[in-house]
C-alpha positions in Angstrom: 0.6 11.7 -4.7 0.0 13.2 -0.9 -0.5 11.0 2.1 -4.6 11.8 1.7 -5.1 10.7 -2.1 -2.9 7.6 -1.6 -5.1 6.4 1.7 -8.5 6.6 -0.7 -7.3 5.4 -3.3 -6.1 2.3 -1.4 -9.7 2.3 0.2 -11.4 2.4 -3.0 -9.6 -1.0 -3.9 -9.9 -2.3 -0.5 -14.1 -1.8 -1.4 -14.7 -2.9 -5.1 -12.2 -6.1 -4.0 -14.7 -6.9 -0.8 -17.5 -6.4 -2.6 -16.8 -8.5 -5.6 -15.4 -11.1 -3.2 -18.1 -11.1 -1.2 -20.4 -12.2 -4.5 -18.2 -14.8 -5.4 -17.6 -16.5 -2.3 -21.7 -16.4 -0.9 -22.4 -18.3 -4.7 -19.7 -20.4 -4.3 -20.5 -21.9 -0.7 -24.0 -21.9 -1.4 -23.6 -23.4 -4.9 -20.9 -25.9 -3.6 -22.2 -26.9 0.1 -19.4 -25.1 2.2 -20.3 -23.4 4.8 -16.7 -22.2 5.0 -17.2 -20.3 2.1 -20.3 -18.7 3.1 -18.8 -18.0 6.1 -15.8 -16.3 4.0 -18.8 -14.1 2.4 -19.7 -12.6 5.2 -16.4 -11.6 6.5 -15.9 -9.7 3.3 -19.2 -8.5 3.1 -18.7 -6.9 6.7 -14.9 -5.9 5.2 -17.1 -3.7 2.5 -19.0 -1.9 5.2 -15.3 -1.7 7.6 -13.9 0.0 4.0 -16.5 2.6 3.6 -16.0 3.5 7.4 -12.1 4.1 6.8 -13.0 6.0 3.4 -15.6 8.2 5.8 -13.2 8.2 8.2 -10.1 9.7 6.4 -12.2 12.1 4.4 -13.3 13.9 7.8 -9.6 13.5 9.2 -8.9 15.7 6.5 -11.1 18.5 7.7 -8.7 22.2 8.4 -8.9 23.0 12.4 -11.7 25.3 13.0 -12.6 26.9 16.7 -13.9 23.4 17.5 -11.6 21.8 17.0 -8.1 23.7 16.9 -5.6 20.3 16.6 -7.8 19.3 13.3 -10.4 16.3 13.0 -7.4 13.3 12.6 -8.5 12.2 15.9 -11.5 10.4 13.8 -9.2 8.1 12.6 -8.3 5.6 15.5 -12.1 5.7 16.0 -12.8 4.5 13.0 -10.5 1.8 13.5 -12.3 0.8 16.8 -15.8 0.9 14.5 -13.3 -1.5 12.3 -12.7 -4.0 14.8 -15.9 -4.1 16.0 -16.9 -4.8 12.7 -14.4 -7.7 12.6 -15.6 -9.4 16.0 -19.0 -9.5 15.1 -18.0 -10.8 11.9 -16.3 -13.4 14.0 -19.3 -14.3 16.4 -21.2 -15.2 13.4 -19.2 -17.2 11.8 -18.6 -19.1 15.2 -22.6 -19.6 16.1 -23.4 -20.5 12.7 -20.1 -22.7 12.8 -21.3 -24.7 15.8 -24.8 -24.9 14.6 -23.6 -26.9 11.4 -21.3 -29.4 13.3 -24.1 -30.4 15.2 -26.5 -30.5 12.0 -25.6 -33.9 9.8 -25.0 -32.4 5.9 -23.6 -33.2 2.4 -20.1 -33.4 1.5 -18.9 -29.7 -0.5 -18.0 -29.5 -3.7 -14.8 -30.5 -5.1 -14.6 -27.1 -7.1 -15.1 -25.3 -4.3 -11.1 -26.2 -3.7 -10.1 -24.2 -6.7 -12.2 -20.9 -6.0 -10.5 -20.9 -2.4 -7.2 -21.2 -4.3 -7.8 -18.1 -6.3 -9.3 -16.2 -3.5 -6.3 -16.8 -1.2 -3.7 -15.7 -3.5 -5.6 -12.6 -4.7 -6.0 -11.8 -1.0 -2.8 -11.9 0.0 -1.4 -9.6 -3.2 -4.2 -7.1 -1.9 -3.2 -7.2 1.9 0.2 -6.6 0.1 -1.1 -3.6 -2.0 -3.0 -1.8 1.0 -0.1 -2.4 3.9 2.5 -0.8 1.7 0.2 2.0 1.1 -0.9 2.3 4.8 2.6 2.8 5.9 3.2 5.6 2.4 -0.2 7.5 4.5 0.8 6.6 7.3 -3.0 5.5 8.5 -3.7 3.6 11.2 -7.3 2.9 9.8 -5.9 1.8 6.4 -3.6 -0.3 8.3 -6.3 -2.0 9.6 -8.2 -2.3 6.6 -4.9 -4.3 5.1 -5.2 -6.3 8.1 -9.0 -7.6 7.2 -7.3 -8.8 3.9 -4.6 -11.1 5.6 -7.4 -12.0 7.9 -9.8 -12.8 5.2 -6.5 -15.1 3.6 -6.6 -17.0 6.6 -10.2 -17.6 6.7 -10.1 -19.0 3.3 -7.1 -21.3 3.8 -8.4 -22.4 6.6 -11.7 -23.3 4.9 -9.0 -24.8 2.1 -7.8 -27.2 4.8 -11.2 -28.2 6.2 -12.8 -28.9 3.1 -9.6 -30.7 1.6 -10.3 -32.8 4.9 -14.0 -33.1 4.5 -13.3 -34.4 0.6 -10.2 -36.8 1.7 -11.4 -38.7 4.3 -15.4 -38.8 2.8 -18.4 -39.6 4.8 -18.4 -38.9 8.8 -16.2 -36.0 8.3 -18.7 -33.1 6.9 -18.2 -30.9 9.6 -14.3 -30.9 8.9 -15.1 -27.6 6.6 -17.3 -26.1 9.7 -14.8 -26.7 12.3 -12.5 -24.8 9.7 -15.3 -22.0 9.5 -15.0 -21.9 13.7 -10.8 -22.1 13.4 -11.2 -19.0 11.3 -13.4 -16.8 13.6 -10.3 -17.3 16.1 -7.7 -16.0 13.4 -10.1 -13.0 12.8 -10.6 -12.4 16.8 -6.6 -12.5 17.2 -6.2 -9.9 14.5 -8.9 -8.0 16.1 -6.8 -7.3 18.9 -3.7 -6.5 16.8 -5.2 -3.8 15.0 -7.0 -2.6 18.1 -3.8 -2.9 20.2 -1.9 0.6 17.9 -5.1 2.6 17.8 -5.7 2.4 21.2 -2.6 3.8 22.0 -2.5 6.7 19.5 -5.9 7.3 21.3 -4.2 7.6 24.7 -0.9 9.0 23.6 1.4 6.3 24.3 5.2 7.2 22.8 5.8 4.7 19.6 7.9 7.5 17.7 11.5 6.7 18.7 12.9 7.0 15.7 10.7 9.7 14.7 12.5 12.0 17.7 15.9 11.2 16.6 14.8 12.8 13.1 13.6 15.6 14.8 16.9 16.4 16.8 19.3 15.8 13.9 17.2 18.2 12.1 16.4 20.5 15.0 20.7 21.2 15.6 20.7 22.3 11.5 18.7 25.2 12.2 20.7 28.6 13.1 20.4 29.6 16.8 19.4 26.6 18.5 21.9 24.7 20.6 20.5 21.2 21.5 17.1 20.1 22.0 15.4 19.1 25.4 12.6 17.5 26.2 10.1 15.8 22.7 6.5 14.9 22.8 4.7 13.4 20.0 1.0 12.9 19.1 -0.5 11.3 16.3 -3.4 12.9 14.6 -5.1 11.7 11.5 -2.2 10.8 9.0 0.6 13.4 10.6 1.9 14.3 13.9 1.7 17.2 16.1 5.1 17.8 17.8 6.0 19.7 21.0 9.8 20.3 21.1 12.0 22.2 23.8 14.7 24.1 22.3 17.7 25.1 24.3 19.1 28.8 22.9 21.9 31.3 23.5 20.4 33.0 27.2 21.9 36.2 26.5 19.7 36.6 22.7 16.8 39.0 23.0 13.3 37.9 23.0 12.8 38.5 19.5 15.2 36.9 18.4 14.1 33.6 20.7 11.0 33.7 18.5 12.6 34.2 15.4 14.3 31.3 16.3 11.3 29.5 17.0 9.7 30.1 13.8 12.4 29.0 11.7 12.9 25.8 14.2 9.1 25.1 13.5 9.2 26.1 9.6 12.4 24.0 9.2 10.8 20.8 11.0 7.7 20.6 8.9 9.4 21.3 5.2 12.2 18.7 6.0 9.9 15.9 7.8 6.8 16.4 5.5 4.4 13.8 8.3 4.7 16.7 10.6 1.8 18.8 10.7 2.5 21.2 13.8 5.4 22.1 15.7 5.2 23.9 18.9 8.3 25.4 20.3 9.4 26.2 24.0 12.8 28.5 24.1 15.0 27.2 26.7 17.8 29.3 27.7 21.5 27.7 27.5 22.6 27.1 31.2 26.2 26.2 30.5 25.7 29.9 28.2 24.4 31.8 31.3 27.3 30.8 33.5 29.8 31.7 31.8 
């Protein structure tokens, strides 16, 4: 399966999952007097709409180049991820009002049951953030990765609604709002991971160098190919699920311009069958100084 059909795939999941969630944890609180829980719904409910974005998202990623846009449409995809996080923080603010307005609002005790649907919900969470991080990193899809992320984040919203309703239930009357001071702990767990899934896109966005290893590949690959010497100068650009690569290769100075290209060719050709997340190579022939001396 390519990079493309194994990010939607993962996406669908990450939606029918929200969804369902979302149902189960909006009857639950409402049913059971936890505002916790409700507060849980919401996050996955705005998950759902943060999953169809990604699935838009990576669907016009994979768009061929056109006049337009001659580097492709991948560019879409740490956007998406901003439209993500947004999602997330106001997800976040939400909770937090609502949160505050319930402390300060004298209410019932929740439901012991409620207990045992945050169990469930937890661990199913944390096999599905699990399930969609091992595929973001098979696509290699910053927007995916962030949609694994609203799983781990929607984990730590439920345990933390685990611990303040296991409070609320422990220690009995006076202590109600120990399961909305959990729903306000929770909207700073979600704002945190805001920022660490915000943190990668923004630096695809502005080109900043993460591909280290990626550049050692290159080289070790680059000195296999017939007719190129070493390799100078690297620069790497994410876009969409592959990268676009921009390599300086140092050649015998006293070859003829044709075969410099040929070179070239078979430098780029060679890259992108042998490291399959390149999408575009571009080439610069440098002539070998040490070659020209002599």
């Amino acid at each position: 399966m390519d990079q493309q059909k194994i990010a939607i795939s993962a996406t669908f999941f990450s939606i029918f999952t929200n969804f369902i969630l979302s149902i189960v944890k909006y009857i639950a609180g409402t049913l059971g007097n936890s505002y916790a829980l409700i507060a849980d719904a919401i996050e996955s409910i705005n998950d759902t709409l943060a999953s169809l974005l990604v699935l838009l998202g990576l669907q016009y990623a994979n768009k061929p180049a056109d006049e337009n846009h001659p580097y492709g449409h991948g560019r879409i995809e740490p956007i998406i991820t901003f439209f993500v996080v947004g999602i997330l923080i106001l997800s976040a603010v939400i909770i937090a009002y609502h949160s505050i307005i319930n402390i300060q609002t004298p209410h019932e005790l929740p439901n012991a049951w409620t207990l045992f649907v945050l169990g469930v919900i937890i661990i199913y969470k944390e096999i599905a953030y699990q399930i969609i991080i091992r595929k973001s990193l098979q696509a290699n899809s910053s927007s995916l990765r962030a949609d694994a992320w609203h799983h781990r984040s929607d984990a730590l919203t439920s345990i933390a609604a685990l611990i303040g309703i296991s409070i609320a239930l422990g220690l009995g009357k006076g202590y109600e709002a120990a399961d909305d001071w959990a729903a306000l702990l929770a909207s700073i767990f979600i704002l945190w991971n805001s920022y660490k899934i915000f943190r990668p896109a923004w630096g695809e966005m502005m080109d900043e160098h993460f591909y280290d290893d990626l550049v050692l590949e290159i080289r070790r690959v680059s000195k296999t190919v017939s007719g190129v010497v070493d390799t100078e100068k690297c620069f790497i650009r994410k876009s969409g699920l592959k990268y676009l690569v921009e390599l300086h290769a140092i050649v015998n100075s006293e070859i003829s311009v044709r075969k410099g290209h040929e070179i070239a060719h078979l430098l780029s050709d060679t890259l992108i069958s042998v490291i399959p997340e390149i999408k575009q190579v571009m080439v610069h022939i440098e002539p070998n100084d040490s070659n020209s001396q002599s």
